[in-house]
C-alpha positions, 0 to 999 in steps of 0.5 A: 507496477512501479515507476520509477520516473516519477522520482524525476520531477523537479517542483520545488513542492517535493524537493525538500521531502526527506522521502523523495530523496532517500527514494531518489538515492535508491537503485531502480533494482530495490525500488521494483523489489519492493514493489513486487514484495506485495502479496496479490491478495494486498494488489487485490485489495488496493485495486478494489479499494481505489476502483470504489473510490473512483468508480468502476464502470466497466472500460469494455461498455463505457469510455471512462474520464477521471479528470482531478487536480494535483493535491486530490491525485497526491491525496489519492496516492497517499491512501493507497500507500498508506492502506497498502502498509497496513495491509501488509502488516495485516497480512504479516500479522495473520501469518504470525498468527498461523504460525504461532497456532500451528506450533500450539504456543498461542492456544493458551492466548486465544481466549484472553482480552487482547489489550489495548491496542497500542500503535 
């Protein structure tokens, strides 16, 4: 699921990322851990999602060449990552959720106006 060799690359276009580093400073162990912290319904998702965006010819009848750039690949990435986060707190969120409903203390809630939405 992750690899952690693309951390490797030397291009002076990501060797000032503070991200890069700190992912860099990281052992492989934390790296797939985290990696592996994604529910399958969350995989799901993601793979669906970028499968749309590329298309989804089935590979058994067809012989399917994606040919893209660096920056739209990187952009890509990016979506997917970012999509994989909300995601997750989606899905942290509904837990929460069943949990406060199971224990009765969010009934008195469920009917009140959920406020402005405040990130």
């Amino acid at each position: 699921m992750f690899n952690p060799e693309f951390l490797t690359t030397d291009n002076e276009a990501i060797s000032g990322n503070t991200l890069i580093q700190y992912l860099q400073e990281q052992s492989p162990e934390v790296l797939q851990r985290v990696a592996r912290s994604a529910s399958g319904d969350i995989q799901d998702i993601i793979r669906h999602n970028v499968q749309g965006l590329l298309g989804m010819l089935p590979g058994e009848q067809f012989e399917v060449k994606i040919q893209t750039n660096r920056d739209n690949l990187a952009g890509l990435l990016a979506s997917a990552m970012m999509t994989g986060y909300f995601l997750r707190q989606m899905e942290q969120r509904m837990e929460l959720d069943s949990s406060l409903l199971g224990s009765g203390e969010l009934d008195a809630d469920l009917d009140a106006d959920p406020g402005e939405l405040r990130l």
